[in-house]
Structures are given as structure tokens and as C-alpha cells.
PAVEXTI-389976 format. One line per 5 residues: number of its first residue (from 1); for each residue x, y, z of N, C-alpha, C, O. Coordinates in nm, 2 decimals. Layout:
N
NUM = X/Y/Z/X/Y/Z/X/Y/Z/X/Y/Z | ... .
//
This chain:
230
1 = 7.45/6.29/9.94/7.54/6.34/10.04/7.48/6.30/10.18/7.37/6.32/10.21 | 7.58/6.25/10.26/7.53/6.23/10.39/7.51/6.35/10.50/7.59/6.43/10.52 | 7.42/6.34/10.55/7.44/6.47/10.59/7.48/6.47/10.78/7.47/6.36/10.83 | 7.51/6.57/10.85/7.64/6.58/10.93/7.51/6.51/11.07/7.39/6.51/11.09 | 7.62/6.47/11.12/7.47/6.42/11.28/7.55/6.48/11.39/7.67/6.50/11.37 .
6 = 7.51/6.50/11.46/7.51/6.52/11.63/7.54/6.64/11.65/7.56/6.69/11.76 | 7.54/6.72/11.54/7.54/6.92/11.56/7.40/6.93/11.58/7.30/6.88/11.54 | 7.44/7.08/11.69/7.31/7.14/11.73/7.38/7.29/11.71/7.31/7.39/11.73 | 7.50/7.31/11.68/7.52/7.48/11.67/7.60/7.47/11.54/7.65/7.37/11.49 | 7.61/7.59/11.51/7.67/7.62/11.29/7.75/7.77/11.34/7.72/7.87/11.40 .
11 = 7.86/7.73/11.28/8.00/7.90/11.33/7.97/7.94/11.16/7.97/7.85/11.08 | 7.95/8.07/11.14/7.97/8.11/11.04/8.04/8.25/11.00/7.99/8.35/11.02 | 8.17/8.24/10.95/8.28/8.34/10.93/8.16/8.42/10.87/8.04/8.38/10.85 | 8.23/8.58/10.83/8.11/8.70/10.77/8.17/8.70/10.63/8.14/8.63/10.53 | 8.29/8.80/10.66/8.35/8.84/10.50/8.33/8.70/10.40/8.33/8.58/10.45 .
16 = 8.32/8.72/10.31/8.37/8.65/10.18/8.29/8.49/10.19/8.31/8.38/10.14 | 8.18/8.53/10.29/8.11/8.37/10.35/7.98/8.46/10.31/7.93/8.49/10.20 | 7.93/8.50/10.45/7.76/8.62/10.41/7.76/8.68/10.33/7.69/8.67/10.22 | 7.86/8.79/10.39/7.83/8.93/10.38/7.95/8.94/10.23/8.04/8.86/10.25 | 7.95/9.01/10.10/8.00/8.96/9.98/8.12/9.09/10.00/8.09/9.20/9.95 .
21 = 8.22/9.08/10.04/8.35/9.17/10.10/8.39/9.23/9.95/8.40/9.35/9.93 | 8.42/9.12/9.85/8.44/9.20/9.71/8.38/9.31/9.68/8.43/9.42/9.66 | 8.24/9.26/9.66/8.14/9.38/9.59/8.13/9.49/9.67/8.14/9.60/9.62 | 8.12/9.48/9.81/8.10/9.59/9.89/8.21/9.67/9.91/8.18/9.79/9.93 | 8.31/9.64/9.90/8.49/9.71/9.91/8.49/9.74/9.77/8.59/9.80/9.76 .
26 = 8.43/9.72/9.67/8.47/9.79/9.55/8.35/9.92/9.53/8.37/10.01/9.45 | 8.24/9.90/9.59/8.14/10.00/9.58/8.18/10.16/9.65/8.17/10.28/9.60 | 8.23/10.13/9.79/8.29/10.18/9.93/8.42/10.28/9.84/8.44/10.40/9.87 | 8.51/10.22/9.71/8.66/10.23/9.71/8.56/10.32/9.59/8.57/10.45/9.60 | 8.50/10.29/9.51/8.40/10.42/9.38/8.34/10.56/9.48/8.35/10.68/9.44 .
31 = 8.27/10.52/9.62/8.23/10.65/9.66/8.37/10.75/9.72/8.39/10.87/9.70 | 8.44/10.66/9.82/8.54/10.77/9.87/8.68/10.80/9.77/8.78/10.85/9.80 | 8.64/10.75/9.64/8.76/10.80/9.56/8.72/10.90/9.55/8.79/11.00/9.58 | 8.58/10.92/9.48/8.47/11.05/9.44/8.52/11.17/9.57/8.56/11.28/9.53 | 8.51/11.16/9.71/8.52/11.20/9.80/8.66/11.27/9.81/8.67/11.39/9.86 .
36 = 8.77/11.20/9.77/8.88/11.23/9.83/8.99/11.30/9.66/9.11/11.35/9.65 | 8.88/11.29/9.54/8.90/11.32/9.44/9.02/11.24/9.39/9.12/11.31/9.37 | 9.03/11.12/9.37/9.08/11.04/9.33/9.08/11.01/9.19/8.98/10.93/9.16 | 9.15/11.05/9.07/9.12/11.00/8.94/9.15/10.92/8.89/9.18/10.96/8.78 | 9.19/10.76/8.90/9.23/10.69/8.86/9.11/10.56/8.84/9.01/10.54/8.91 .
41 = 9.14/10.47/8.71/9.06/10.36/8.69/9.06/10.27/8.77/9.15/10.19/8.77 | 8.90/10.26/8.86/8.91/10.14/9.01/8.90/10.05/8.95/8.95/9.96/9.02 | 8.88/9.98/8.82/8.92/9.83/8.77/9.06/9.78/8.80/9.10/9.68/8.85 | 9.11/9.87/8.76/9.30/9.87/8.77/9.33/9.86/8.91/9.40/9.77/8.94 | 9.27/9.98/9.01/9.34/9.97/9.09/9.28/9.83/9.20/9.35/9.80/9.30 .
46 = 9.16/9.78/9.17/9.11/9.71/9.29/9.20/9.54/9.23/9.21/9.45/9.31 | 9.26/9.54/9.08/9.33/9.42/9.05/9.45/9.42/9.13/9.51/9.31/9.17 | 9.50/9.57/9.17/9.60/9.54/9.23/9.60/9.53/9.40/9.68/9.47/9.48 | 9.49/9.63/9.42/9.47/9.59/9.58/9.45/9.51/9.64/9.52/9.48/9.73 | 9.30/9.45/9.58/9.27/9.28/9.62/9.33/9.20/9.65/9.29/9.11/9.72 .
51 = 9.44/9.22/9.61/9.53/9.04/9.65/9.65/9.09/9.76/9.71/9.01/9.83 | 9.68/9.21/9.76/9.77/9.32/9.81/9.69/9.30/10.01/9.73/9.26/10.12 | 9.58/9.34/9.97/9.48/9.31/10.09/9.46/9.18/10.13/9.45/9.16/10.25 | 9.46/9.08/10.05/9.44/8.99/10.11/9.57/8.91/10.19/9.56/8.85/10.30 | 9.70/8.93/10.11/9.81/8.93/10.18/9.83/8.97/10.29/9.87/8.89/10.37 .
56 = 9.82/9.11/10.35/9.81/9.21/10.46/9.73/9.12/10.55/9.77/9.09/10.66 | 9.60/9.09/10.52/9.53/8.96/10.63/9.61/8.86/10.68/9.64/8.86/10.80 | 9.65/8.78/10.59/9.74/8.70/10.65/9.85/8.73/10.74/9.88/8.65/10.83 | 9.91/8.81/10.74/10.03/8.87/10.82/9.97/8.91/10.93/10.03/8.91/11.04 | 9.83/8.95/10.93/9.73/9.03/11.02/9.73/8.88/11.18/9.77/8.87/11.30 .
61 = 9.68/8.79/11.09/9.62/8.69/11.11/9.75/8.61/11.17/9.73/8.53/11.26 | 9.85/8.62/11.14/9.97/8.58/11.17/10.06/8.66/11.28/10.18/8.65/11.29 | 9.97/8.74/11.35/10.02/8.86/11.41/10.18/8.93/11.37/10.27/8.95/11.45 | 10.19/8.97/11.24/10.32/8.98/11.20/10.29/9.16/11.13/10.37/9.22/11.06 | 10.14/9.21/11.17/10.13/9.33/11.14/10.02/9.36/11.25/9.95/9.28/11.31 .
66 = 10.02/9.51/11.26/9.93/9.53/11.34/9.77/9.57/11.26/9.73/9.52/11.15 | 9.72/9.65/11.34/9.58/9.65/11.28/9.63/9.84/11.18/9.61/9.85/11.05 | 9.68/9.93/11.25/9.67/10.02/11.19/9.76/10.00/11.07/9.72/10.02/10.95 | 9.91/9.95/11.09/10.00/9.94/10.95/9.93/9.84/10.86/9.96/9.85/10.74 | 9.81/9.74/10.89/9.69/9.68/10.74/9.66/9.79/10.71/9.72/9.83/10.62 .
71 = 9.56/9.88/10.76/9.49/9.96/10.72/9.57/10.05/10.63/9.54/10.07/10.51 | 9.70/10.10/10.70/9.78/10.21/10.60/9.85/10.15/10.49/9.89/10.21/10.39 | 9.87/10.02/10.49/10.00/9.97/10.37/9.95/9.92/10.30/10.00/9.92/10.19 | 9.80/9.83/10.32/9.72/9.79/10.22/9.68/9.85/10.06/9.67/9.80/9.95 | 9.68/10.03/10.13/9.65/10.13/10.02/9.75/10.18/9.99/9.76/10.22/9.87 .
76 = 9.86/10.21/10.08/10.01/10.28/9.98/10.06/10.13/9.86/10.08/10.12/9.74 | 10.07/10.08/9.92/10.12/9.94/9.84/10.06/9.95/9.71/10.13/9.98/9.61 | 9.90/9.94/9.69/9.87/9.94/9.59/9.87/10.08/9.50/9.90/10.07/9.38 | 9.84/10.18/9.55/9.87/10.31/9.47/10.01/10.23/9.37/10.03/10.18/9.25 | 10.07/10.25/9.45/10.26/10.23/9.44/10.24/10.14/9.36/10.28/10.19/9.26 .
81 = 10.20/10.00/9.32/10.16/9.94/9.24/10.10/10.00/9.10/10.16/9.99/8.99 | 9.99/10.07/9.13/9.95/10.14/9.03/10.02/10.21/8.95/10.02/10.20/8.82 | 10.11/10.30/9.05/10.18/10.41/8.99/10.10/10.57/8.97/10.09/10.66/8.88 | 10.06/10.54/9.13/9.97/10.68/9.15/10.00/10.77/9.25/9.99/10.74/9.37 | 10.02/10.85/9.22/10.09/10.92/9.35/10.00/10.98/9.45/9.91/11.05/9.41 .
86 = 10.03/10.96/9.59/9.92/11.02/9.68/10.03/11.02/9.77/10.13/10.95/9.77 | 9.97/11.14/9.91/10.05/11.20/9.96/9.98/11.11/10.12/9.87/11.07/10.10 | 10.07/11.06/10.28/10.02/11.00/10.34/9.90/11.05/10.39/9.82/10.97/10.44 | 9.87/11.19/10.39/9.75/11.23/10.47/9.60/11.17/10.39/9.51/11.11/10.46 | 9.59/11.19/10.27/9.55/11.12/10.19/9.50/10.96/10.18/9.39/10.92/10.17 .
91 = 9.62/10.90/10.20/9.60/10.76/10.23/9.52/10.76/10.39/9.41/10.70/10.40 | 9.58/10.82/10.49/9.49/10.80/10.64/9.35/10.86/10.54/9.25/10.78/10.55 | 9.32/10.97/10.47/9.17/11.00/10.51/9.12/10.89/10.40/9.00/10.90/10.39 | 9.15/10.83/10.35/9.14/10.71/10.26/9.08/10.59/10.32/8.99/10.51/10.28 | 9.17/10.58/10.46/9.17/10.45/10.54/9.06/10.52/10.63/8.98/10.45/10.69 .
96 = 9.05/10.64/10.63/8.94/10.63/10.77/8.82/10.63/10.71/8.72/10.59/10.76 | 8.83/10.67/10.59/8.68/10.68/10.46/8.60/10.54/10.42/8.49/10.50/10.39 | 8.73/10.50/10.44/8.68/10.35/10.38/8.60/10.26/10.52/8.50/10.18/10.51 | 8.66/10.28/10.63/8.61/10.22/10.76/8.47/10.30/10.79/8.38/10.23/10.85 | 8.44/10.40/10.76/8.30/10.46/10.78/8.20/10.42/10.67/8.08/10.38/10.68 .
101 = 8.27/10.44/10.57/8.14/10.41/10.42/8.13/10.24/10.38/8.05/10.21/10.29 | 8.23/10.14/10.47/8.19/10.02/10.42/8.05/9.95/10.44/8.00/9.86/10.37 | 8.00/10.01/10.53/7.86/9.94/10.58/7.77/10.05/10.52/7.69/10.09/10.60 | 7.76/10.10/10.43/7.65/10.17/10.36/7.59/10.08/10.25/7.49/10.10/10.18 | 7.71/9.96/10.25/7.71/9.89/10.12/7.70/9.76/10.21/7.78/9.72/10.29 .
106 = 7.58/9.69/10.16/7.56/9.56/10.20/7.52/9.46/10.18/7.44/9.40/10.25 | 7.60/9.41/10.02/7.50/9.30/9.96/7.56/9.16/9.99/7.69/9.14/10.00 | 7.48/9.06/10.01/7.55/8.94/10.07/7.51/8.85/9.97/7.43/8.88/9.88 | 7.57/8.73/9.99/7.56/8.63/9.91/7.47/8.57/9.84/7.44/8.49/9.93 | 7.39/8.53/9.74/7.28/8.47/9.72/7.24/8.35/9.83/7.32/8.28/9.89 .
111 = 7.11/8.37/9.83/7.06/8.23/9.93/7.10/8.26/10.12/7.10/8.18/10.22 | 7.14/8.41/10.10/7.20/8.44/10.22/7.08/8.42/10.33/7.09/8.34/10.42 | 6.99/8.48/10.32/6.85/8.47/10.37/6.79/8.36/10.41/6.76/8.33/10.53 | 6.76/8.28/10.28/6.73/8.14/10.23/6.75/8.05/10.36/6.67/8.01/10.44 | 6.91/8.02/10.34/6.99/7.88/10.41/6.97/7.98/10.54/6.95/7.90/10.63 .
116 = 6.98/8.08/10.60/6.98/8.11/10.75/6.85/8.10/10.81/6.84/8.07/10.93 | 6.74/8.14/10.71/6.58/8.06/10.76/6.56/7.95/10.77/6.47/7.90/10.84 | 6.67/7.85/10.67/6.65/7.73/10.67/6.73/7.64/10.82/6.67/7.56/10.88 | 6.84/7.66/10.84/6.91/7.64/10.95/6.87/7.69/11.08/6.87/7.61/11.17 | 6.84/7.81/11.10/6.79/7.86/11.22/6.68/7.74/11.28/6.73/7.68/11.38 .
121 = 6.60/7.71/11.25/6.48/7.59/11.26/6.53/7.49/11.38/6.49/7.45/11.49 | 6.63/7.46/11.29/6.72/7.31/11.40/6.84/7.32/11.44/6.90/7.23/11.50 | 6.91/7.51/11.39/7.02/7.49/11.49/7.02/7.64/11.54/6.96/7.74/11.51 | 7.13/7.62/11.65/7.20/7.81/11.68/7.28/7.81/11.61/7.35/7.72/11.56 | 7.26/7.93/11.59/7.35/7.99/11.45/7.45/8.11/11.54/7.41/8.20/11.62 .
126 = 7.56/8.07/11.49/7.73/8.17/11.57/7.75/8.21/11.42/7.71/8.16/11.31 | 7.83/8.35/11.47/7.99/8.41/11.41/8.08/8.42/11.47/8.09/8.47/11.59 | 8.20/8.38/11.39/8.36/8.39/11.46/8.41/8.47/11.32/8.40/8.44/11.21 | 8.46/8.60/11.38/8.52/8.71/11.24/8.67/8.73/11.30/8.71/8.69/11.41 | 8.71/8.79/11.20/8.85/8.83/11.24/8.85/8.97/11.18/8.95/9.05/11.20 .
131 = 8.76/9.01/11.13/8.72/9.17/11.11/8.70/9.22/11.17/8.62/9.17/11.25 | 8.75/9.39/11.19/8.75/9.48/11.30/8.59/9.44/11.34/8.50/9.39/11.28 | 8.63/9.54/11.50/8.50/9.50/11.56/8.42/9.66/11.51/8.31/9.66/11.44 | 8.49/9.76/11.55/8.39/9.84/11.46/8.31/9.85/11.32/8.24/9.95/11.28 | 8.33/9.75/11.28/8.31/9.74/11.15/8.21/9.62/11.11/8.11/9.62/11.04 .
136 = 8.24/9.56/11.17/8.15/9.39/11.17/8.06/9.39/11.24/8.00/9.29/11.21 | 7.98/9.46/11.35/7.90/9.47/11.41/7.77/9.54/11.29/7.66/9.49/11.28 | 7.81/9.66/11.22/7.79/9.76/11.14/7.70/9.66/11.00/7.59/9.65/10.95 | 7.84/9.61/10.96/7.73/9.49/10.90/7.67/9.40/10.94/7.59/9.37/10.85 | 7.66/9.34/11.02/7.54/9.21/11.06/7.39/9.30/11.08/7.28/9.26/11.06 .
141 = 7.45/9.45/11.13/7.33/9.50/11.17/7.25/9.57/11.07/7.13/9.56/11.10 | 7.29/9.66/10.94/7.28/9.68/10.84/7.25/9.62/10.69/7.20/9.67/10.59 | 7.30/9.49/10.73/7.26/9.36/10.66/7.13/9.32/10.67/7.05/9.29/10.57 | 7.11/9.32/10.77/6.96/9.22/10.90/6.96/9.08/10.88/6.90/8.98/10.85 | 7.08/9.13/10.92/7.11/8.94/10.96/7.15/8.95/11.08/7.11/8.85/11.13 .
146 = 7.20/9.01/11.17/7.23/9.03/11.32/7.17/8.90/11.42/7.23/8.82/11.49 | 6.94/8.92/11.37/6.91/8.85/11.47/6.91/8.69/11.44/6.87/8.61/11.53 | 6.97/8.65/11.29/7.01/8.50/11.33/7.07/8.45/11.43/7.05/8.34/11.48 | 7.18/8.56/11.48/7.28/8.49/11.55/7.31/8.49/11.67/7.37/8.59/11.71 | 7.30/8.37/11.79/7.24/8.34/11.93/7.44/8.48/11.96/7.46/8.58/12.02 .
151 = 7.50/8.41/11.90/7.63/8.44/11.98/7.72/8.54/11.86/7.68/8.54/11.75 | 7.86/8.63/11.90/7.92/8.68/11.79/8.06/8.69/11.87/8.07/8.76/11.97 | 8.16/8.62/11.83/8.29/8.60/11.85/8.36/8.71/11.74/8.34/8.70/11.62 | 8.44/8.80/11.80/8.51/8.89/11.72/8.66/8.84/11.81/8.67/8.84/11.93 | 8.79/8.81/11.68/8.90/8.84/11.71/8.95/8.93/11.83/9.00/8.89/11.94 .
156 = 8.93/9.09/11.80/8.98/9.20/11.86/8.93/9.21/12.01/8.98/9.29/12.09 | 8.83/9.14/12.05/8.79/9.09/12.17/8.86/8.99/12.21/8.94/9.03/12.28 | 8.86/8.86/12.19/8.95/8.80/12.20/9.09/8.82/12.23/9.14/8.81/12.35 | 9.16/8.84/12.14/9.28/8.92/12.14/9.37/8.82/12.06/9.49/8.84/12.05 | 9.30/8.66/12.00/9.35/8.62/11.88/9.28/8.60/11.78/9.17/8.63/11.80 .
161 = 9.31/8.54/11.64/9.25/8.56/11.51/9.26/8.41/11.48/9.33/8.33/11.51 | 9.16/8.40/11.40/9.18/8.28/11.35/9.26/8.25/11.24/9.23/8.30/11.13 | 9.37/8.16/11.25/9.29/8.00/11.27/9.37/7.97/11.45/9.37/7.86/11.50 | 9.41/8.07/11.50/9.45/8.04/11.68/9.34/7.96/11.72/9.22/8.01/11.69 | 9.35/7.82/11.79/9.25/7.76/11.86/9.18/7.85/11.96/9.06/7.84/11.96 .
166 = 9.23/7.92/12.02/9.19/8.02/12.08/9.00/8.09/12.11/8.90/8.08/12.18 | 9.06/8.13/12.01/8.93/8.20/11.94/8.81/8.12/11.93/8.70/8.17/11.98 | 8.83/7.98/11.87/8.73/7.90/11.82/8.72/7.85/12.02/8.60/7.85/12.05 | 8.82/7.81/12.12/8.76/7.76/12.21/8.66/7.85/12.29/8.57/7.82/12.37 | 8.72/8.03/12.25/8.59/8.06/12.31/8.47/8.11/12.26/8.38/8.17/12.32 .
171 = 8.47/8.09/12.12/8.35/8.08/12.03/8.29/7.99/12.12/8.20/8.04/12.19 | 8.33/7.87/12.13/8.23/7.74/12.21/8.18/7.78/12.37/8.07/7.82/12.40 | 8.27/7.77/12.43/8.22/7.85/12.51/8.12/7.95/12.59/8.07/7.96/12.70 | 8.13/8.03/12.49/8.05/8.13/12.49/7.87/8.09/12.43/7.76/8.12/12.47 | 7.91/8.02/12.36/7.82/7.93/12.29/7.73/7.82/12.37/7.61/7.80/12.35 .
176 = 7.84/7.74/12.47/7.82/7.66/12.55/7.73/7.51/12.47/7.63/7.45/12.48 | 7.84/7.48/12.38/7.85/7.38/12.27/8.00/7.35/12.32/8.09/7.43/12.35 | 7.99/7.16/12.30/8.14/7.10/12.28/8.16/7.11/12.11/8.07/7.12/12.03 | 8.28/7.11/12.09/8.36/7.12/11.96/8.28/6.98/11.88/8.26/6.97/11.76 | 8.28/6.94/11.91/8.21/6.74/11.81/8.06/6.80/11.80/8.01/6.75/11.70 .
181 = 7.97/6.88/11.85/7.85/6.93/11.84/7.82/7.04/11.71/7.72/7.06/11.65 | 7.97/7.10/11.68/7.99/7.21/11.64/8.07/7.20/11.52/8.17/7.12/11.51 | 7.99/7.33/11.38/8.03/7.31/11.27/8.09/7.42/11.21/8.02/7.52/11.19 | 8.19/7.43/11.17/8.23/7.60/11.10/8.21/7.59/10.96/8.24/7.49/10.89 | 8.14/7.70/10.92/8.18/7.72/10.78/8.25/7.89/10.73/8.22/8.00/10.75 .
186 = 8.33/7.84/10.66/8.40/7.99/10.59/8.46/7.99/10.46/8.47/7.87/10.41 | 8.51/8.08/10.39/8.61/8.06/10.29/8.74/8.05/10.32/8.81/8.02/10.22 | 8.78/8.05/10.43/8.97/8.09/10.38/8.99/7.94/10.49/8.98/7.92/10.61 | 9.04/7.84/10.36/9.08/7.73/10.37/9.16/7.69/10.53/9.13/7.59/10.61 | 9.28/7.80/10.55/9.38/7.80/10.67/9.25/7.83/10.84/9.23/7.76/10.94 .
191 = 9.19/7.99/10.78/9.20/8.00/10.90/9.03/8.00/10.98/9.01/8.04/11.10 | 8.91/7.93/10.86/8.88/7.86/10.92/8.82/7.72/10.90/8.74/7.68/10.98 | 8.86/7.66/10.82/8.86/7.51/10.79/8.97/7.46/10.92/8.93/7.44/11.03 | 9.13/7.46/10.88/9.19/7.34/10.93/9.15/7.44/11.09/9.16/7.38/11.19 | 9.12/7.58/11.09/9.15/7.63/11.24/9.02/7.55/11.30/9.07/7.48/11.39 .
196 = 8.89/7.53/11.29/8.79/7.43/11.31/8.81/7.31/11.31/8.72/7.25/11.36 | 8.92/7.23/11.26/8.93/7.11/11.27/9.02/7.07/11.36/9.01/6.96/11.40 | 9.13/7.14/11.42/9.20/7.15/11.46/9.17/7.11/11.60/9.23/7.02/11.65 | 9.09/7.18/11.64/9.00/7.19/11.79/8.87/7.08/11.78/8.78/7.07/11.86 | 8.88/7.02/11.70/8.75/6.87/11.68/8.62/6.99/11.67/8.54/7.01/11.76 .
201 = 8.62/7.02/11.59/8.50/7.11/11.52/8.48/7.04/11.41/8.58/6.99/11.36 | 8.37/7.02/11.33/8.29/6.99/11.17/8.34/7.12/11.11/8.35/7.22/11.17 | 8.35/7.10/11.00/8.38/7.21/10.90/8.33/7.20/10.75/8.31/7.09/10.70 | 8.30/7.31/10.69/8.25/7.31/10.53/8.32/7.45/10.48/8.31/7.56/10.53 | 8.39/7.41/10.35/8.46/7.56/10.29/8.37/7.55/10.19/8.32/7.46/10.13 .
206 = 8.34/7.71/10.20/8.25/7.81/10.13/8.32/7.86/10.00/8.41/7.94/10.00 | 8.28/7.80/9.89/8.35/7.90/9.77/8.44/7.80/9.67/8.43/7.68/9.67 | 8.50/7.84/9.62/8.65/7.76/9.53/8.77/7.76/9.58/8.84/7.87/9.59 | 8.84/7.63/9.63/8.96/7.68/9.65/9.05/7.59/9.60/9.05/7.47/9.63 | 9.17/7.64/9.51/9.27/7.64/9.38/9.40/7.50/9.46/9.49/7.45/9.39 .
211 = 9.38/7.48/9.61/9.48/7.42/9.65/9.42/7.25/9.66/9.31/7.22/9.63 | 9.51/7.16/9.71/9.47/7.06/9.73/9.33/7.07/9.84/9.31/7.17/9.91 | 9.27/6.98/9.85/9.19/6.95/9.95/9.17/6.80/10.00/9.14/6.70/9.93 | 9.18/6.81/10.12/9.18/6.67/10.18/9.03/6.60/10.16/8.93/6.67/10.19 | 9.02/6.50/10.12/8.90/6.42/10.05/8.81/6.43/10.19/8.69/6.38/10.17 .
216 = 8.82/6.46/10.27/8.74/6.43/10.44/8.66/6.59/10.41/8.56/6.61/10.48 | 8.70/6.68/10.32/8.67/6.79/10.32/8.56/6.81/10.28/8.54/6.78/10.17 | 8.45/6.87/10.35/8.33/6.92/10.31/8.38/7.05/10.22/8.49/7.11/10.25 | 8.28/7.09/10.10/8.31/7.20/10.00/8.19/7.22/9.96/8.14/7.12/9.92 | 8.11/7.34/9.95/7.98/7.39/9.87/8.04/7.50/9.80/8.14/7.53/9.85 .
221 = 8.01/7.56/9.69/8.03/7.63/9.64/7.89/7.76/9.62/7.91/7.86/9.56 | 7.80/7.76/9.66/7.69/7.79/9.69/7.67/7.78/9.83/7.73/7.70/9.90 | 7.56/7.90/9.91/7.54/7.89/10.02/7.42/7.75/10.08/7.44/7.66/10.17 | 7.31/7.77/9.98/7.24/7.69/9.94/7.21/7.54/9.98/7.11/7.48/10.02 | 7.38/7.48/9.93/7.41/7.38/9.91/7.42/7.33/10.04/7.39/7.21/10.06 .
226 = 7.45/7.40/10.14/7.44/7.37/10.27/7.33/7.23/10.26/7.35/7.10/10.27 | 7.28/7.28/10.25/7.10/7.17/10.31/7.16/7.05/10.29/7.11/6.95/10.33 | 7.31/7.06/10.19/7.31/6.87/10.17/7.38/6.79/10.30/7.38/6.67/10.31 | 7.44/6.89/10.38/7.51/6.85/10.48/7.39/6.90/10.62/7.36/6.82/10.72 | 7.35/6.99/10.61/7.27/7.01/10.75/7.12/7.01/10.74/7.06/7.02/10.84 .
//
């Protein structure tokens, strides 16, 4: 593999890239069920949330919902899915339960450590999230990974989400890197792959993903694997 030339800075999305959003949202959803006396089997119900949630992002991300109706419809939807009945007060202390206890839980990806001791060396290391700000700050800092990162671009500061060029020009910016210097890596193919390419940014998707991919496409499936490109 050839690996990438003329970068000196690396964007790195959090969820579902570092910091491991599955495991930790299913740990978070076992304690405040316990809390809010929830009886129902979280295998079941996280089959139906999961993807229920991830839908709600995109609409998020598409500004076609706001931030509180994610939070509330994410979990009526899926109950209702389930076929569990809960009353809305319930669901709010649900939604506010879950935004307090997600950062108690913080396990990140294999090699998370690894590849950020390894990169740090020869580059600045960014985040660009689209996850609440109260919340994402909570993990980088709880994580301890915070001090890799020279810079931290959050959406809700901003006031757009990625994949809006937006975002990413004032990632740079702020950064004080041109876009051809500059590399993104994340999972979610749309919004930050083509949203990084889009704006003449390098890019690498993190993970598996089930759709076509354009052959120009950098892909690791491991964090690790980084080293073959940087």
C-alpha cells in the first residue's frame, strides 16, 4: 500500500471510529433500564433500536429533525417496536438517563491507543463529531484520549453536521491546515468520507461498509491498519 504524502494533520470522527458507540449504548441502556425499572430483554430491544437510532441520525444530520425529537423518538419508536408499553414521562427520564450515564462507559476500539501514539509522532491529530456537545467532550475526556487532540470541531457549535462542507471548512480552519494537507477518517460512508472529499480533503472509512465503494477509496477495517496509509 502506498502510503498518503503531503498530510501533516488526521480528522478523526469519535462514535463508531474511537470511542466503540455500540458497546457503550448497550451497557448505559442495561444500567438505566435497572434504574427506571424496565423489564424487558435488551437483546431484543437494542435489535430494534439500533438501526431505529441510526435512522434518526441521518434525518438529524439532514436537519429534517431536531436534537430533542432524536432523543425522544429514537426510544418511543423502538419500545413501540418492541411492543412495550411506557408512559412519555418515562421515556424523557430515559432520554435524560441515558445522556448522563453514557460516559461512565468507555471502551474504544482496539489499537485505539496504539495507532494514536503512533500518529501523534508525525501528525496533529483533529476531531470533527456530530455528537452532542455535552456528551462528546465527556468522552474524549473519560476515555484519555482528549490530550491527542491539537483541535475539536463539534457540529452544535458550528451550527452544521456533517457531511455539510461547512463543518469540515471550519475543522480546517481552526486547525489552520489546507484541505489537500488534510485527512479524514470515520465510519459513516456519506457523512464523513464523500463529506471530506467533497472539500479536497484525503479520506479513509473505518469499518465495513455493505454499499458500493469507489475504487479511489481508502478502507481499513481495523484501526491499526492505519500505518499502511500514514
Amino acid at each position: 500500500m502506498e502510503k498518503l504524502k503531503g498530510i501533516t494533520d488526521v480528522f478523526f470522527d469519535l462514535d463508531h471510529t474511537l470511542w466503540d458507540f455500540d458497546k457503550n449504548s448497550a451497557l448505559t441502556f442495561h444500567k438505566i433500564f435497572k434504574i427506571n425499572n424496565i423489564n424487558i430483554d435488551l437483546g431484543t430491544f437494542l435489535s430494534y433500536y439500533e438501526p431505529i437510532n441510526l435512522n434518526y441520525w441521518k434525518l438529524y444530520r439532514e436537519e429534517k429533525v431536531d436534537k430533542a425529537t432524536l432523543r425522544y423518538n429514537r426510544l418511543s419508536d423502538a419500545f413501540e417496536a418492541v411492543g412495550y408499553k411506557v408512559t412519555k414521562g418515562t421515556i424523557n427520564s430515559l432520554s435524560s438517563d441515558y445522556i448522563t450515564h453514557l460516559t461512565s462507559f468507555n471502551h474504544l476500539f482496539e489499537n485505539t491507543f496504539e495507532i494514536l501514539d503512533y500518529l501523534q509522532k508525525s501528525y496533529n491529530l483533529h476531531i470533527i463529531t456530530n455528537g452532542f456537545e455535552e456528551v462528546q467532550q465527556g468522552k474524549l475526556t473519560k476515555s484519555k484520549i482528549h490530550h491527542y487532540f491539537k483541535t475539536i470541531t463539534n457540529s452544535e457549535n458550528v451550527g452544521v453536521k456533517k457531511p455539510n462542507p461547512k463543518i469540515f471548512k471550519h475543522a480546517l480552519k481552526v486547525a489552520k491546515v489546507r484541505a489537500d494537507q488534510a485527512v479524514m477518517i470515520g465510519d459513516n460512508y456519506e457523512a464523513d468520507i464523500l463529506g471530506a472529499i467533497d472539500i479536497g480533503m484525503g479520506a479513509i472509512l473505518f469499518g465495513t461498509f455493505n454499499g458500493n465503494l469507489n475504487g479511489e477509496i481508502k478502507q481499513v477495517d481495523k484501526l491499526i491498519h492505519l500505518k499502511k496509509f500514514l
